[in-house]
Structure formats: structure tokens, C-alpha cells
DRENZA-224591 format. One line per field, with one value per residue (C-alpha): x, y, z; residue number from 1; residue in three letters. Coordinates in steps of 0.02 Angstrom, whole numbers, always signed. Layout:
! residues N
c1 X_... $
c2 Y_... $
c3 Z_... $
num NUM_... $
residu ALA_... $
This chain:
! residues 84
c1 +811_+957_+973_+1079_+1130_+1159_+1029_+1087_+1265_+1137_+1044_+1188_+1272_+1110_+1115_+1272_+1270_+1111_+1048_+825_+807_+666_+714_+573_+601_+510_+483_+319_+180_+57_+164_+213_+23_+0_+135_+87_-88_-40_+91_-76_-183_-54_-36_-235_-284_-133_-189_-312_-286_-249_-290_-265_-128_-29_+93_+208_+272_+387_+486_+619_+741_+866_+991_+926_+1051_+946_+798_+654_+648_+449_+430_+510_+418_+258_+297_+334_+161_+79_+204_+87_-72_-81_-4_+103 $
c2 +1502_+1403_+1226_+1088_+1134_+1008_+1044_+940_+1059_+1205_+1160_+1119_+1299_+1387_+1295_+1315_+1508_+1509_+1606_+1583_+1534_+1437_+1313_+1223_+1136_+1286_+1476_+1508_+1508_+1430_+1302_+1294_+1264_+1137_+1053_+1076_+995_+873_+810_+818_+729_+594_+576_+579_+458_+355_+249_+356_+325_+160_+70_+233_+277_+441_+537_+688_+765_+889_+1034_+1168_+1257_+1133_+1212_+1165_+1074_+930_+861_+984_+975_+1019_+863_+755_+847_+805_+630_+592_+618_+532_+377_+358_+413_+287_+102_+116 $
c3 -2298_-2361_-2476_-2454_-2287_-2106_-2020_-1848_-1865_-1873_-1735_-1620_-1675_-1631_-1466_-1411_-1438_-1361_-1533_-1571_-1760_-1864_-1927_-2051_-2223_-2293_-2243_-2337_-2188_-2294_-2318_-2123_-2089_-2207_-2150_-1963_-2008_-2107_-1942_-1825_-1953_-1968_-1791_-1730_-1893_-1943_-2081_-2124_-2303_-2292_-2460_-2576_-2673_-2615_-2735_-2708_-2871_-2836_-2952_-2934_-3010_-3114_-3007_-2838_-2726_-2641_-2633_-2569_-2359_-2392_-2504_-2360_-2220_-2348_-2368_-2199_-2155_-2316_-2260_-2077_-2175_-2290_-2307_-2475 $
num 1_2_3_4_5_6_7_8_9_10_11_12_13_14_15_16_17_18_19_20_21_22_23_24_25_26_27_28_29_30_31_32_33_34_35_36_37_38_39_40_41_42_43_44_45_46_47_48_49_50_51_52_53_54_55_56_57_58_59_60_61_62_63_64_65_66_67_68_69_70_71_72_73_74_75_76_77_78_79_80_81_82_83_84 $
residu UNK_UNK_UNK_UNK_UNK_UNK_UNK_UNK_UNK_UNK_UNK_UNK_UNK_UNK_UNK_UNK_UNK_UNK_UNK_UNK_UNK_UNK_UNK_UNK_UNK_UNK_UNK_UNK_UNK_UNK_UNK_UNK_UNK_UNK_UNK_UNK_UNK_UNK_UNK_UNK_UNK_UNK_UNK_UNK_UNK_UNK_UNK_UNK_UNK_UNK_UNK_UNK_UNK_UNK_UNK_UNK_UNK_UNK_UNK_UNK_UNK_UNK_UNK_UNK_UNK_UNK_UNK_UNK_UNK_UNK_UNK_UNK_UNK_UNK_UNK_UNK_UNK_UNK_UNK_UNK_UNK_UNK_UNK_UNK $
């Protein structure tokens, strides 16, 4: 796992030397699934949650580089779920 990285420089390096890597916002495989069923609930029921409010609240270490890759991943699939 690494913070604060480009991911589209990592992806093309892993490409071009024809290297296998994961490459997720987070390494944690309960996080992976949640994140993998939150994606198929978002794309079988967009709107889903239309009409209710959706939050992410998310905390690290003062330290950390960027904002969390998890929290986007997260909110990418609250954003088609609901309609704020």
C-alpha cells in the first residue's frame, strides 16, 4: 500500500513491464468487499436512496498525505445511490 501516489503512472509502469499488481484504494479485504458491493449495489439500484441524506466521515493519521482513496471509492458509489 502506498499514499499520495499517481495511480495512472502506476498503472502504465505495471503495464509496460508487463508486471501483475493490485491496485485498490485500500488493501484490507473487508474493505475490498465492501467496496465491491457497494459498486454492484450502485450499479443494479442507482437512486436507490434517492431522497435520504448520505455522509462519509472520514479520519487518519494527521500525517496522512491525501485524502483517503477508500473515502472516494465510498463516495463514488453513495454519489449514484442517492440524489445529494
Amino acid at each position: 500500500g502506498t499514499t499520495g501516489g499517481d495511480r495512472e503512472k502506476l498503472l502504465q509502469d505495471m503495464e509496460s513491464a508487463k508486471h501483475f499488481a493490485v491496485i485498490a484504494p485500500n488493501m484490507g479485504k473487508q474493505i475490498v468487499a465492501m467496496q465491491a458491493a457497494l459498486e454492484e449495489l450502485a450499479t443494479k439500484y442507482p437512486a436507490a436512496f434517492a431522497g435520504y441524506k448520505l455522509e462519509v466521515t472520514e479520519s487518519h493519521q494527521k500525517t496522512k498525505a491525501d485524502t483517503s482513496g477508500t473515502a472516494k471509492a465510498v463516495i463514488d458509489s453513495l454519489k449514484v445511490l442517492s440524489d445529494n
